[in-house]
ChimeraX commands (.cxc) that place a marker at each C-alpha (Angstrom):
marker #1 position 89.54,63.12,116.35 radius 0.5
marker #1 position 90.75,66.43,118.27 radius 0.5
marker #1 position 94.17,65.67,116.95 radius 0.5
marker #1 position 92.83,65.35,113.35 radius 0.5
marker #1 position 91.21,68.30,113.89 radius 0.5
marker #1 position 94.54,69.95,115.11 radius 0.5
marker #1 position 96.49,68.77,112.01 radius 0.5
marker #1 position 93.73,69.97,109.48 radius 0.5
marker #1 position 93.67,73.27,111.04 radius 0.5
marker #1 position 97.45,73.67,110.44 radius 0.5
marker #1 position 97.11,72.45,106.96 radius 0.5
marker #1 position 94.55,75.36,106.53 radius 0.5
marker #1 position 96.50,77.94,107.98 radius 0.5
marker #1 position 100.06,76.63,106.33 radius 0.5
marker #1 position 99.14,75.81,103.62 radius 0.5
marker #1 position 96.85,76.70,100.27 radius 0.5
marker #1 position 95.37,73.62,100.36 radius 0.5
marker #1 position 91.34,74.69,100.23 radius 0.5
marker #1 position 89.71,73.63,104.12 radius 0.5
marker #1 position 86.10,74.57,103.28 radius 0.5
marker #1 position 82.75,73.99,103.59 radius 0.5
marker #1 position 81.40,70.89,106.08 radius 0.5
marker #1 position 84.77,70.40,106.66 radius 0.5
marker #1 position 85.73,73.80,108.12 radius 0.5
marker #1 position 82.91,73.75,110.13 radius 0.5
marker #1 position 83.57,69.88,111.54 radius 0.5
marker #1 position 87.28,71.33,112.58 radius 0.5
marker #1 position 86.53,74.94,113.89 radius 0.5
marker #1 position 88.71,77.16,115.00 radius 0.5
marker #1 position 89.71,79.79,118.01 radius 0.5
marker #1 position 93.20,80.63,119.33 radius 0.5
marker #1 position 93.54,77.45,122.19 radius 0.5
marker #1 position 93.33,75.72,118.74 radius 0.5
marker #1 position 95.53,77.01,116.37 radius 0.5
marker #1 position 98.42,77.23,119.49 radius 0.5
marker #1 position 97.42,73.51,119.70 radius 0.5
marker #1 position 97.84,72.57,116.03 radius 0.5
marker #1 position 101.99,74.32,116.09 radius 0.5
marker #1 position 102.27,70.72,117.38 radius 0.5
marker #1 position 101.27,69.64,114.03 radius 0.5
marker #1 position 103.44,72.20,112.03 radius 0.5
marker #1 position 106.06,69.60,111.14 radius 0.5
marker #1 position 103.33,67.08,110.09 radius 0.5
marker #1 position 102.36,69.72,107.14 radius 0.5
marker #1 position 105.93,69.46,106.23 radius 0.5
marker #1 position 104.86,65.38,105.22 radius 0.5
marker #1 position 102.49,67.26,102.97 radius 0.5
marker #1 position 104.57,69.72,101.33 radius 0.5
marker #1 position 107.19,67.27,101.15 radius 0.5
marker #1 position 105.55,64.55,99.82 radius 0.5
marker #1 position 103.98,66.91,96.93 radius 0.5
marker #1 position 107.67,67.89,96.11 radius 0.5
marker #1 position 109.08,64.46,96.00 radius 0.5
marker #1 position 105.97,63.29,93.47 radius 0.5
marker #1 position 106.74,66.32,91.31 radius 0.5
marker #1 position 110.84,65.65,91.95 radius 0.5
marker #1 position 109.72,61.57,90.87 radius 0.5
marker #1 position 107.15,62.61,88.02 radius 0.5
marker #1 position 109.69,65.31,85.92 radius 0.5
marker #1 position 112.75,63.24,86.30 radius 0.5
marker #1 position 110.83,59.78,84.64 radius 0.5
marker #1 position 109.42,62.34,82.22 radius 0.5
marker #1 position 112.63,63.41,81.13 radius 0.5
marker #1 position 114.55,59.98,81.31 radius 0.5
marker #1 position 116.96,60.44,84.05 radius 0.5
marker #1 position 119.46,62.05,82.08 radius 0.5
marker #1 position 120.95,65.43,81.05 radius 0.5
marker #1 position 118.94,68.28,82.90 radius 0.5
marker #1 position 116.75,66.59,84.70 radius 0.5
marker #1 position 118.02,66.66,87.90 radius 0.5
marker #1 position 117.83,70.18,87.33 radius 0.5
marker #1 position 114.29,70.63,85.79 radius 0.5
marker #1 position 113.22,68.40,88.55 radius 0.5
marker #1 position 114.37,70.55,90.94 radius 0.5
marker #1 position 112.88,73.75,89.87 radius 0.5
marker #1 position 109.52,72.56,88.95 radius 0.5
marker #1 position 109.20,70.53,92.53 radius 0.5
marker #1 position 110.53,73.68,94.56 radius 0.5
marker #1 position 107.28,75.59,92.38 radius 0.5
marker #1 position 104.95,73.15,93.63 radius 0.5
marker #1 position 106.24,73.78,97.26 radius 0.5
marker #1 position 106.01,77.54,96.49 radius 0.5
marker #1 position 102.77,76.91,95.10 radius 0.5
marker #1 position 101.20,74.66,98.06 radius 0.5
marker #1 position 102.25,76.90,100.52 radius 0.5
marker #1 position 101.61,80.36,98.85 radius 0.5
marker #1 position 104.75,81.83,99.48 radius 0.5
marker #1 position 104.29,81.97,102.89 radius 0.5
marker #1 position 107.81,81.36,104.55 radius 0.5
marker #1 position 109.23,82.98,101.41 radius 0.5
marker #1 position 107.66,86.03,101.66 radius 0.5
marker #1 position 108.91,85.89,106.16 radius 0.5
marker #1 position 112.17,85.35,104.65 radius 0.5
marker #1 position 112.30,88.50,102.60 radius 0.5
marker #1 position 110.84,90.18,105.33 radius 0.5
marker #1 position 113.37,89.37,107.87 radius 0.5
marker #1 position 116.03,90.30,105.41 radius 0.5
marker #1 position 114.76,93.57,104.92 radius 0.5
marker #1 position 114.01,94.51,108.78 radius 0.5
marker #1 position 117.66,93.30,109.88 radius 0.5
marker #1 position 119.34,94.32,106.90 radius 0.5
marker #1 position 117.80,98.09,106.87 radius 0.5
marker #1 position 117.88,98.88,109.84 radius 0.5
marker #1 position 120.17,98.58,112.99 radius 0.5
marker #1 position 117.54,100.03,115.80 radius 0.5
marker #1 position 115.07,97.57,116.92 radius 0.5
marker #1 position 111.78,99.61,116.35 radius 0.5
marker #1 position 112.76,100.83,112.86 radius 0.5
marker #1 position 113.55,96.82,111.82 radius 0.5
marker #1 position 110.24,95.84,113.07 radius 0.5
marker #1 position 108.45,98.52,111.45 radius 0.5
marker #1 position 110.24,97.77,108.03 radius 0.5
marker #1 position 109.30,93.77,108.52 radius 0.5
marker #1 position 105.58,94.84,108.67 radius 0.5
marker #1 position 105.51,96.57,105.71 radius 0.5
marker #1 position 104.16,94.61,102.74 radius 0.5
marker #1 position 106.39,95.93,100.10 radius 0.5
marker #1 position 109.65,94.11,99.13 radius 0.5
marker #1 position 113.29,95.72,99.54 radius 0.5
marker #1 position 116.52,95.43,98.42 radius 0.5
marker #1 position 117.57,92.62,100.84 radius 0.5
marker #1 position 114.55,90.79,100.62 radius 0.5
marker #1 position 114.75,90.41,97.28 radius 0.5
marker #1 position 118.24,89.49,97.15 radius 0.5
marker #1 position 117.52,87.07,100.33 radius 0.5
marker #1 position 114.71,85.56,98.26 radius 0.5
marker #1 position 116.36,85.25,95.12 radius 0.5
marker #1 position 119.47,83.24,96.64 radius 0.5
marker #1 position 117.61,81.22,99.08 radius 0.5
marker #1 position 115.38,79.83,95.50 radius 0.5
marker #1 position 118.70,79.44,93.72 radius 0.5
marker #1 position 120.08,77.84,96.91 radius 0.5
marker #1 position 117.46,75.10,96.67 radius 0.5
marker #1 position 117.37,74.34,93.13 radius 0.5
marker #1 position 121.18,73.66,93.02 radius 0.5
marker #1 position 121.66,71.67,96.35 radius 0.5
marker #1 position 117.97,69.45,94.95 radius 0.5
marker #1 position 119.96,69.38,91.46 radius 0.5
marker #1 position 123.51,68.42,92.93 radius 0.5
marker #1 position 121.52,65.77,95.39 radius 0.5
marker #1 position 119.47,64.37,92.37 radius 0.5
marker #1 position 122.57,64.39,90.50 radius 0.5
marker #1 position 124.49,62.24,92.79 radius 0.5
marker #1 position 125.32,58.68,93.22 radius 0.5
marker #1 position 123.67,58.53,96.59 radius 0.5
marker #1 position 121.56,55.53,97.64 radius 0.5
marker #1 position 122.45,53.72,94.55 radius 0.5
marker #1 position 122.54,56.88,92.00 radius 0.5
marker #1 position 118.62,58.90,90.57 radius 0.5
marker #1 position 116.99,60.39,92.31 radius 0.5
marker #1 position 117.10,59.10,96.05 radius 0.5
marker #1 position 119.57,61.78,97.32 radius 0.5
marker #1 position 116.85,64.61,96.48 radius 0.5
marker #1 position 113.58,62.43,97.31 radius 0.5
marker #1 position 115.05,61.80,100.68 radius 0.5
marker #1 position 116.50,65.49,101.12 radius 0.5
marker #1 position 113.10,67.21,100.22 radius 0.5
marker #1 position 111.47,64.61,103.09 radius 0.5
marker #1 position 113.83,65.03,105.58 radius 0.5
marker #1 position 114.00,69.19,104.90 radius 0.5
marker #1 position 110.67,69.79,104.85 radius 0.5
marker #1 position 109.78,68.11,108.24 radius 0.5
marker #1 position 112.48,68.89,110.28 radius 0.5
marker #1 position 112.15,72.96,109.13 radius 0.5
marker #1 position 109.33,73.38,110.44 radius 0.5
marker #1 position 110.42,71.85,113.78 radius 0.5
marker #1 position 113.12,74.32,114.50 radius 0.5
marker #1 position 110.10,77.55,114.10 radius 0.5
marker #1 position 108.55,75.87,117.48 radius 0.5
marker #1 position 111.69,76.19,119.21 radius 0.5
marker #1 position 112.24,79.37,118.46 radius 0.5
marker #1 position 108.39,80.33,119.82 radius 0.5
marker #1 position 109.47,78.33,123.08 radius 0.5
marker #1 position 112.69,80.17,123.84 radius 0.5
marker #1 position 111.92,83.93,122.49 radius 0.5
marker #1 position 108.99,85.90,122.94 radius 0.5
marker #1 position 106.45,87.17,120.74 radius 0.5
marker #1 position 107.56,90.87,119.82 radius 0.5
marker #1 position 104.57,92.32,117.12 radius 0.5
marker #1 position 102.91,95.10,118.59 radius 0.5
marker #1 position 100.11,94.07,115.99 radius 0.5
marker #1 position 96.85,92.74,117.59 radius 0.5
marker #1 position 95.74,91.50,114.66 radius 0.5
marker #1 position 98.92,89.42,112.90 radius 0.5
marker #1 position 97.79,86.30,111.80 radius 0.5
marker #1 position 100.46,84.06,113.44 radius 0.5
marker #1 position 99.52,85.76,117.07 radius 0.5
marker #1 position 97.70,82.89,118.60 radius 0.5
marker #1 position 100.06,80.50,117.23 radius 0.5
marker #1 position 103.21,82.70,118.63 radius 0.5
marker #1 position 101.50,83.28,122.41 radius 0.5
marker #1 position 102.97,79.80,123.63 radius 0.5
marker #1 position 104.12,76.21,123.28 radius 0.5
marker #1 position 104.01,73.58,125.51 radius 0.5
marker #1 position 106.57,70.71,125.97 radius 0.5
marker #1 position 104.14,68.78,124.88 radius 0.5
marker #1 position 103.40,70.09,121.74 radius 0.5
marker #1 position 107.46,70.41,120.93 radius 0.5
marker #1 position 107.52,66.17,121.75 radius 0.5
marker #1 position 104.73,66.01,119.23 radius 0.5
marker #1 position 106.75,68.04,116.68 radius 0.5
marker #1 position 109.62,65.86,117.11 radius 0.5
marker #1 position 107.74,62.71,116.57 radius 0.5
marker #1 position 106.41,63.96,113.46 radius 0.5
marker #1 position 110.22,64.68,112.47 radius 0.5
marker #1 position 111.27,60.88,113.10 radius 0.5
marker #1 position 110.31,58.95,109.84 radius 0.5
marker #1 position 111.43,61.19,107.39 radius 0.5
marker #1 position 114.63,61.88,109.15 radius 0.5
marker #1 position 114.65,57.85,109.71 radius 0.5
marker #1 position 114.03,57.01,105.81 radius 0.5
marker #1 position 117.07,59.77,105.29 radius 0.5
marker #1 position 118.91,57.46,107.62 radius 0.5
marker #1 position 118.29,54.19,105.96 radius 0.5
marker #1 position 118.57,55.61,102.12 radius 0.5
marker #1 position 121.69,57.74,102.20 radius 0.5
marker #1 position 123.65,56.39,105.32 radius 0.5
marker #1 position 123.84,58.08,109.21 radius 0.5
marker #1 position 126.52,60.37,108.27 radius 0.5
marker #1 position 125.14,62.19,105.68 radius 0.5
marker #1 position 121.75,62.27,107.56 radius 0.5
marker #1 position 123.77,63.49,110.78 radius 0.5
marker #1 position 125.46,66.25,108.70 radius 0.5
marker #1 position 121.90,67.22,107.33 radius 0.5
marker #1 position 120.36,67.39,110.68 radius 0.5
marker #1 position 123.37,69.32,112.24 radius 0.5
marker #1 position 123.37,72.10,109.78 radius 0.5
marker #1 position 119.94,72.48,110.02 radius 0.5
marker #1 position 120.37,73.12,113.75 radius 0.5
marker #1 position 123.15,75.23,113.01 radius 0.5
marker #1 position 120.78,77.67,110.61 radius 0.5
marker #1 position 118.30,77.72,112.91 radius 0.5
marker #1 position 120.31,78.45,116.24 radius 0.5
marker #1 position 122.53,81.40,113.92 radius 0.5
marker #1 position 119.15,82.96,112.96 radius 0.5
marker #1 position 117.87,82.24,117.19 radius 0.5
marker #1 position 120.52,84.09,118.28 radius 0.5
marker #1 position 120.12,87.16,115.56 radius 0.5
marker #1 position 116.10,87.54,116.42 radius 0.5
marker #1 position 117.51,87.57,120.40 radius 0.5
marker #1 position 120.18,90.23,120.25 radius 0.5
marker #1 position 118.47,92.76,117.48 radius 0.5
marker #1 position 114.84,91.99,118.44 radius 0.5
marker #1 position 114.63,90.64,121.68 radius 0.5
marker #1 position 112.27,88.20,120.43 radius 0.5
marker #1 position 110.62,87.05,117.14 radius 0.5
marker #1 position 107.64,87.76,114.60 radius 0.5
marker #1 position 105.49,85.81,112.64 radius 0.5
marker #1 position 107.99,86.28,109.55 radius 0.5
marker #1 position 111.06,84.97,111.99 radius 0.5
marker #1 position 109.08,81.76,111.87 radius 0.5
marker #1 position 109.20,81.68,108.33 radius 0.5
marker #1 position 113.08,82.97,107.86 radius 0.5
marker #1 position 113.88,80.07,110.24 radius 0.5
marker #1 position 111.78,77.75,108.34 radius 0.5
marker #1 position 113.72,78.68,104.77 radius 0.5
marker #1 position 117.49,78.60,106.37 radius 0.5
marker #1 position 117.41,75.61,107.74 radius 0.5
marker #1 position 115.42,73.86,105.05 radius 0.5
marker #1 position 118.34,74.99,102.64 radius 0.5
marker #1 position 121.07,73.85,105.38 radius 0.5
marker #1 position 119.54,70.36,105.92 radius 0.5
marker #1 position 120.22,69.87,101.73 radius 0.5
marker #1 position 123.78,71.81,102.35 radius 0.5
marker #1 position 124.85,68.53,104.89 radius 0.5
marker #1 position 123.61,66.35,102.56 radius 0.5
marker #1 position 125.53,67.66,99.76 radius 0.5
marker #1 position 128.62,68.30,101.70 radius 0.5
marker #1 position 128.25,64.59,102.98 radius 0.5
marker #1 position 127.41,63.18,99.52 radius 0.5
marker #1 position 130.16,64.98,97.55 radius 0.5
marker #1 position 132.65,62.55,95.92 radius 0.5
marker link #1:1,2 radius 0.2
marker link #1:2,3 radius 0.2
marker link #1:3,4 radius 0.2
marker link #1:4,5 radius 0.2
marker link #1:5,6 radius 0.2
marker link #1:6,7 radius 0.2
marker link #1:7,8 radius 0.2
marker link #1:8,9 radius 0.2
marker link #1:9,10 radius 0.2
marker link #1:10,11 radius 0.2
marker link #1:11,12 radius 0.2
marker link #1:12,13 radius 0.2
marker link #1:13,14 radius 0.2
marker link #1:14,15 radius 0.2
marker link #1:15,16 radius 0.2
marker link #1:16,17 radius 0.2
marker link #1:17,18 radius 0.2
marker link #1:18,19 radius 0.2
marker link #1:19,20 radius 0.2
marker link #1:20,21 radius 0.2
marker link #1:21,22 radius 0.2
marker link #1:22,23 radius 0.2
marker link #1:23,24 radius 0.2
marker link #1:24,25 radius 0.2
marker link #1:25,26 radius 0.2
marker link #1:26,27 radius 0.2
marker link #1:27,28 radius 0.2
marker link #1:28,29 radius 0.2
marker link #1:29,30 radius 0.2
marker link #1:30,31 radius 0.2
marker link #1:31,32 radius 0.2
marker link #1:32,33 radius 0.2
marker link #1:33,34 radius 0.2
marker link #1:34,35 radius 0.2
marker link #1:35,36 radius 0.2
marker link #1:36,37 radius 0.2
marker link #1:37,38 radius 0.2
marker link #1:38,39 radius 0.2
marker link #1:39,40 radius 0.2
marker link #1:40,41 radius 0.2
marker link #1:41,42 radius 0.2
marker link #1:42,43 radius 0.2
marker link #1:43,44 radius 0.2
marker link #1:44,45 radius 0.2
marker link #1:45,46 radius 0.2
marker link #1:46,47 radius 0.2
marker link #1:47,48 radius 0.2
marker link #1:48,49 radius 0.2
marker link #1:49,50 radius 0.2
marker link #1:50,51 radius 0.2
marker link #1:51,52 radius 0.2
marker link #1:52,53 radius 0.2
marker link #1:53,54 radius 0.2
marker link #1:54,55 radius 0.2
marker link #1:55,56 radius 0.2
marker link #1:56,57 radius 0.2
marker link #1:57,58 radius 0.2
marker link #1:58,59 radius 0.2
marker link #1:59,60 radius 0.2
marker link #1:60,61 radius 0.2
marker link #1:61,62 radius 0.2
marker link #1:62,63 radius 0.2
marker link #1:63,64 radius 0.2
marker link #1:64,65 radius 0.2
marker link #1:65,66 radius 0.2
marker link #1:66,67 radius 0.2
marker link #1:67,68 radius 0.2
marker link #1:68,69 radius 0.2
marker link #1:69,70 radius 0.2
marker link #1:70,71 radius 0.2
marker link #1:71,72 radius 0.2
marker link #1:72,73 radius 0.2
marker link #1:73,74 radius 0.2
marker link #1:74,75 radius 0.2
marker link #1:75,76 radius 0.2
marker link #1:76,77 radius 0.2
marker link #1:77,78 radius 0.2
marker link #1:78,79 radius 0.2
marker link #1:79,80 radius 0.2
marker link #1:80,81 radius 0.2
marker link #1:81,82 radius 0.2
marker link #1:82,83 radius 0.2
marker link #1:83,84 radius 0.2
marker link #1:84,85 radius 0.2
marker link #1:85,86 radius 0.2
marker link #1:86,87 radius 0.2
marker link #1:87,88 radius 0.2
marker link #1:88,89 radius 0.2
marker link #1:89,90 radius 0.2
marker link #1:90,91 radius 0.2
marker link #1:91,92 radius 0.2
marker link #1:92,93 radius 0.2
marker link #1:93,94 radius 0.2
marker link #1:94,95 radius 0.2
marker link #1:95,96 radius 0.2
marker link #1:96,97 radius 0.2
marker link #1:97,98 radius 0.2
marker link #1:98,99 radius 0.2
marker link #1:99,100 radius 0.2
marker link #1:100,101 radius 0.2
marker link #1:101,102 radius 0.2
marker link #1:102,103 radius 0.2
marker link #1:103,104 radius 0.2
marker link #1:104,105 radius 0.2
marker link #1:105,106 radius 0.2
marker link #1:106,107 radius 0.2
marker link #1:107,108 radius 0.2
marker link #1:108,109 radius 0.2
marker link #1:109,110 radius 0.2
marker link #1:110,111 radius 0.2
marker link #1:111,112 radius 0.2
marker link #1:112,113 radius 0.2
marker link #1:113,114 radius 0.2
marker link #1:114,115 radius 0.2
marker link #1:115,116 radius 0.2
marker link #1:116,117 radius 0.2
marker link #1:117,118 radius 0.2
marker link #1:118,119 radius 0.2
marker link #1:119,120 radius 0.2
marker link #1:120,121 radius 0.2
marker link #1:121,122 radius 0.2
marker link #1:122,123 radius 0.2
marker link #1:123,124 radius 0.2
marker link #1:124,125 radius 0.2
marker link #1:125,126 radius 0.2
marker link #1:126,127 radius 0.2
marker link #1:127,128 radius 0.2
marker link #1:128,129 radius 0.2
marker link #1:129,130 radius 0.2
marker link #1:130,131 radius 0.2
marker link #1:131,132 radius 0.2
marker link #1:132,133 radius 0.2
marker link #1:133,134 radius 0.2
marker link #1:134,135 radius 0.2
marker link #1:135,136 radius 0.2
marker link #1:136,137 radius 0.2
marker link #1:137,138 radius 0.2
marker link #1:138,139 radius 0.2
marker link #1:139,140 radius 0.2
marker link #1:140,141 radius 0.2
marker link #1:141,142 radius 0.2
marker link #1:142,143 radius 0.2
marker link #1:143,144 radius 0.2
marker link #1:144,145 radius 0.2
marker link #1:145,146 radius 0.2
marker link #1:146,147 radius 0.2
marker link #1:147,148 radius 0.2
marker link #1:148,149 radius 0.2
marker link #1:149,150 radius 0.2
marker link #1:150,151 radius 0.2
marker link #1:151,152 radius 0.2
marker link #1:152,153 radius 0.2
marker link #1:153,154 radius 0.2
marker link #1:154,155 radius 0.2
marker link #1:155,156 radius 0.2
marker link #1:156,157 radius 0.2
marker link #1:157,158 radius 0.2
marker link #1:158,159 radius 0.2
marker link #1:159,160 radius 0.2
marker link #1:160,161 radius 0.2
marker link #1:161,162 radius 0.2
marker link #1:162,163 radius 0.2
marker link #1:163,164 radius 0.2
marker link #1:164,165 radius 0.2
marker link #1:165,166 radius 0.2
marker link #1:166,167 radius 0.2
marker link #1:167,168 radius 0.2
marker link #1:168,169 radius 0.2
marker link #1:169,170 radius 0.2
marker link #1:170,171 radius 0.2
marker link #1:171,172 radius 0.2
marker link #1:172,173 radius 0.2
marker link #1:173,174 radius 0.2
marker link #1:174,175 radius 0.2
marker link #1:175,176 radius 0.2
marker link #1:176,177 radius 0.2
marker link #1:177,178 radius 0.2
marker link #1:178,179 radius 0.2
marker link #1:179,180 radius 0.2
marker link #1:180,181 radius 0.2
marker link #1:181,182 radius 0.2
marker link #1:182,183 radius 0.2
marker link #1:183,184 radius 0.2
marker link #1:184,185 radius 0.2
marker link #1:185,186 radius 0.2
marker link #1:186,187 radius 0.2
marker link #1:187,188 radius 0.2
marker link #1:188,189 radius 0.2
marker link #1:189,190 radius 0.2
marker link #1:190,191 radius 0.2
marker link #1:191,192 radius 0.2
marker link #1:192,193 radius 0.2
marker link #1:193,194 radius 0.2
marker link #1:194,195 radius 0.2
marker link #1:195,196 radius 0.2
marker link #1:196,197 radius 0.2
marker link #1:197,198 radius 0.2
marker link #1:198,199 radius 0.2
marker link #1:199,200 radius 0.2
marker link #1:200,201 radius 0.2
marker link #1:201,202 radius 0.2
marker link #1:202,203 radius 0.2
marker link #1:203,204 radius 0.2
marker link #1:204,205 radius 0.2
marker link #1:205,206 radius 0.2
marker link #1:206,207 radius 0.2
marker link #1:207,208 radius 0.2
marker link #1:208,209 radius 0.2
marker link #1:209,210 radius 0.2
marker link #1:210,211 radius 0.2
marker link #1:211,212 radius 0.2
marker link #1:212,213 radius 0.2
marker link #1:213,214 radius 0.2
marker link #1:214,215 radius 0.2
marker link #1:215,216 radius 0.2
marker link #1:216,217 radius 0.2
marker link #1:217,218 radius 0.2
marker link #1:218,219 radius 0.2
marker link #1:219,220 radius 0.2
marker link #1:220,221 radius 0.2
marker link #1:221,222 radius 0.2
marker link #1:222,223 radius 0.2
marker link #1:223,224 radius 0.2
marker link #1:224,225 radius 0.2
marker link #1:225,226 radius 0.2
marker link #1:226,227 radius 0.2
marker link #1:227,228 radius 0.2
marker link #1:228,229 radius 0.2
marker link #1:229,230 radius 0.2
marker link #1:230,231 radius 0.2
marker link #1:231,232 radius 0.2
marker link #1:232,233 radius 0.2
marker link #1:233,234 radius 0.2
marker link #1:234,235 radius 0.2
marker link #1:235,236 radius 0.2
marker link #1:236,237 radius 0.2
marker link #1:237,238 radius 0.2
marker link #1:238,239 radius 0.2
marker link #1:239,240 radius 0.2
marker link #1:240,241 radius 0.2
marker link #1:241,242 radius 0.2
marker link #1:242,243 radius 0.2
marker link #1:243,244 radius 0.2
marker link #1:244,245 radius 0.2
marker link #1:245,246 radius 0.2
marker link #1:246,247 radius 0.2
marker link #1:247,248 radius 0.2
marker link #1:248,249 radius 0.2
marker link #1:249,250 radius 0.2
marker link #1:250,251 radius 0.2
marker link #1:251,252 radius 0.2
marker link #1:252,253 radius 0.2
marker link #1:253,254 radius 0.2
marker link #1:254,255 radius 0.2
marker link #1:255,256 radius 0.2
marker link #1:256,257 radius 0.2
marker link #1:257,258 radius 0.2
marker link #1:258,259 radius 0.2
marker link #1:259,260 radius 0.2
marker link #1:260,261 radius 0.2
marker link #1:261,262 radius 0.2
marker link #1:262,263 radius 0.2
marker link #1:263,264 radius 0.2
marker link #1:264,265 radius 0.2
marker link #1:265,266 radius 0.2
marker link #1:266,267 radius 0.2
marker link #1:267,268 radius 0.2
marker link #1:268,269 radius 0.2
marker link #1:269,270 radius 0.2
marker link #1:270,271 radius 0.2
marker link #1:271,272 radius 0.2
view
């Protein structure tokens, strides 16, 4: 029941998804809990992913399989992820973007990544990391993969969307927490992570990656997973050398670039 507890809490704090009520009181919350339920941050990705892949499912029987609807599908299933999740690694993204990309002194980028107003790089980071995903979900849905629909982009946006959120927890094992702000929101979380709680990640990480396995073949799956790594150890060794650490919105930069490299490997895998 702890654990349950655990994995609700990270639904409420990861997602929009309303935790009210009876319920919010069963699960409670302090800061030993929320650094306990990072174990369950991949597990949310199930969620997210599984909303996508319904939408993905949903538009492309809607529209008959043919013409844009690989397309269509992928744009209105990367809304509903935007939508479920409120923006929230989006808007880390855009932040990162802006503190690295305005600034070359350490203090000035971190002050720039706290401020709540969008720049020039973050919007440009933003607006190619959506078009990023819509065209690798579109290619992927597009493909002959696993027998030809849809499989290629149901298995991508399962795979993705667990594994992303994996790589976050290594990056709050290896770096330390940098905010000088008291009161950010992914504080507790950031403090610490245990072995443990990185095993429990990874198990969460092992079906979808498996069912990416068994539907599109090891190789692309391998290429998916490597790429990912690849996104997330490029952006590891950025937050180390300019920041000597990482903020709450590194989390959510390294959450977005590796999502959109996992689809990359499978494209690259899957092209004819």
């Amino acid at each position: 029941m702890q654990a349950l507890r655990h994995y609700l809490l990270a639904v409420q704090f990861f997602t929009r998804i309303p935790v009210t009520g009876r319920l919010a009181a069963w699960i409670g919350f302090d800061a030993a809990m929320l650094r306990a339920a990072s174990a369950h941050f991949p597990g949310v990705g199930w969620l997210v992913g599984g909303v996508a892949c319904g939408v993905y499912a949903l538009v492309w029987l809607g529209l008959g399989g043919a013409g844009v609807a690989p397309l269509v599908a992928a744009v209105l299933s990367t809304v509903a992820t935007v939508l479920l999740t409120g923006g929230f690694h989006e808007d880390g993204l855009a932040d990162v973007a802006d503190g690295l990309g305005g600034a070359y002194q350490r203090e000035r980028a971190l002050e720039i990544m706290k401020d709540s107003r969008i720049g020039a790089f973050g919007a440009m980071a933003l607006v190619l990391a959506l078009l990023a995903k819509v065209a690798l979900l579109a290619q992927l849905g597009g493909s002959a993969a696993g027998g030809g629909g849809p499989t290629g982009a149901l298995a991508a946006l399962a795979g993705a969307h667990a594994l992303s959120r994996w790589w976050p927890l290594c990056v709050i094992y290896r770096l330390p927490y940098v905010s000088d702000s008291s009161g950010a929101k992914s504080k507790p979380l950031a403090d610490s992570i245990s072995p443990a709680a990185l095993g429990a990640g990874a198990l969460w990480c092992a079906p979808p990656l498996l069912l990416v396995w068994q539907l599109l073949g090891g190789l692309p799956a391998a290429c998916a997973v490597v790429l990912s790594a690849a996104g997330a150890l490029w952006l590891h060794w950025r937050f180390a050398r300019r920041l000597q650490g990482f903020t709450g919105d590194c989390l959510g930069a390294v959450q977005q670039v590796s999502e959109i490299a996992f689809y990359l490997g499978l494209a690259l895998a899957l092209a004819p």
